[in-house]
Structures are given as structure tokens and as C-alpha cells.
C-alpha positions as a printed Julia matrix, in Angstrom:
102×3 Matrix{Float64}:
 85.51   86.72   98.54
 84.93   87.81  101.93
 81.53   89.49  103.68
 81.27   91.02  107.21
 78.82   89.77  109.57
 77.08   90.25  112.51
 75.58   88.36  115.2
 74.59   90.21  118.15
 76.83   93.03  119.4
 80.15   91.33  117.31
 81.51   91.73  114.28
 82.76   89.49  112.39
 84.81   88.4   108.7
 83.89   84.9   106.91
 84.02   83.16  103.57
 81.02   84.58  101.37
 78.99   82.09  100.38
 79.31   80.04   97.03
 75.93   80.59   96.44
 76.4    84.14   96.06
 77.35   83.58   92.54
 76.36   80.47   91.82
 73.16   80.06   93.0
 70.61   76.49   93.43
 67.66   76.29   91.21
 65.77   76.68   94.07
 67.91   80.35   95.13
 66.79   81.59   91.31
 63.08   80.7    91.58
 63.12   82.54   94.58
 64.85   85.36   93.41
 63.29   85.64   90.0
 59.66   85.74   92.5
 61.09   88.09   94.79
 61.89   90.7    91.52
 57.54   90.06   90.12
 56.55   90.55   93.42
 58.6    93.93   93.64
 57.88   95.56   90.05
 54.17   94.4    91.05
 54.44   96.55   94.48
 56.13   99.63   92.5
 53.59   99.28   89.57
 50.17   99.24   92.34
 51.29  101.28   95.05
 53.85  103.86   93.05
 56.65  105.26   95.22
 56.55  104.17   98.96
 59.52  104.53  101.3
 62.08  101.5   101.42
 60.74  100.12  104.73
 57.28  100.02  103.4
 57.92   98.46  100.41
 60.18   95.53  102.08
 56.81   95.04  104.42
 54.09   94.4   101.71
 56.59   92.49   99.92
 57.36   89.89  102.8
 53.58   89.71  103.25
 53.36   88.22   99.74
 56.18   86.56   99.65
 55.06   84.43  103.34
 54.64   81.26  102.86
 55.59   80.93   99.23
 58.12   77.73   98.99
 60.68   77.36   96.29
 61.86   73.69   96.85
 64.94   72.54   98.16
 68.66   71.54   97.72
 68.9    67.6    98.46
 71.61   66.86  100.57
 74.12   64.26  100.82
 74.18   61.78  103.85
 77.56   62.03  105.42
 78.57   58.27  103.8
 77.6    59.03  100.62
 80.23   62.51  100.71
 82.76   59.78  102.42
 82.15   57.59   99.61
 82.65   60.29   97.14
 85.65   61.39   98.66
 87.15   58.2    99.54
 86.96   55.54   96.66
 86.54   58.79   94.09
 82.87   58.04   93.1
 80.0    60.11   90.91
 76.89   61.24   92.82
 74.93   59.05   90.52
 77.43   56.14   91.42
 76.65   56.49   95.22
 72.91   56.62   95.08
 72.68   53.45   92.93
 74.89   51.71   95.37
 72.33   53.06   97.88
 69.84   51.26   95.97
 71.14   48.1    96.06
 71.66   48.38   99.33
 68.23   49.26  100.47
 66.84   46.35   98.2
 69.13   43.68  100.19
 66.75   41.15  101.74
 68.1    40.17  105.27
């Protein structure tokens, strides 16, 4: 799937995001907020126009945090990809490493 993009004045086509459909734990927290915090806007204020609504809804949503994705250092994706290791199997070795004495 493809989605069209802008940055500035150009236009542009790239790969839509994987996360689209299959979204981080994090992505549904967020999004499962986002949808109480809007039926909470229509319920208190009743019908307000689109740009409104988006406006008290970013005020409660500010500064709410969600968590986030851990990511991979760039050896441990190397080490997946290259001696056809589990994520699991690279973060022990990562232990052992880190408990080396020198």
C-alpha cells in the first residue's frame, strides 16, 4: 500500500507505513485515548465545528505519553540477520557481554 505525502510545496508517493495496520501497543493506547477523549468532547460540548473539536482535543491530549517501541541497536539487527538469531537470543548475549569483567 501506497500514501501521498507532502513536505513543503512537493508532492510526493511512499510505502505506507506497517504500522498502519499493525499497530505497537503503544500506537493502540494512544488511539484507544484519542477515541475517550473525543466521545468525551462530543458528549460535553455537543456539536462544534471540526476545527474546534481537533483544538480542545489536542489540549487534552498534550502531554499525555503512551510509552514507547524499544529499538534494536544496529549489532543486535546485524546479529539477527547475520548468524539467524531470536531477539531474545541477542539480548542475552548482550548480557553476558556487559557482565564480562576486564
Amino acid at each position: 500500500m501506497y500514501q501521498i505525502c507532502r513536505r513543503g510545496d512537493k508532492w510526493y508517493i511512499r510505502k505506507a507505513p506497517d504500522t498502519i495496520f499493525n499497530p505497537t501497543e503503544y500506537q493502540m493506547r494512544q488511539r484507544i485515548a484519542f477515541g475517550e477523549i473525543s466521545r468525551y468532547v462530543k458528549e460535553e460540548f455537543g456539536k462544534l465545528h471540526p476545527y474546534e473539536r481537533a483544538l480542545i482535543i489536542g489540549e487534552l491530549m498534550r502531554g499525555k505519553r503512551f510509552g514507547r517501541t524499544p529499538k534494536l541497536k544496529k549489532w543486535q539487527i546485524l546479529a539477527m540477520q547475520e548468524l539467524g538469531l531470536t531477539e531474545e537470543q541477542v539480548k542475552e548475549i548482550e548480557k553476558l557481554l556487559l557482565s564480562v569483567k576486564i
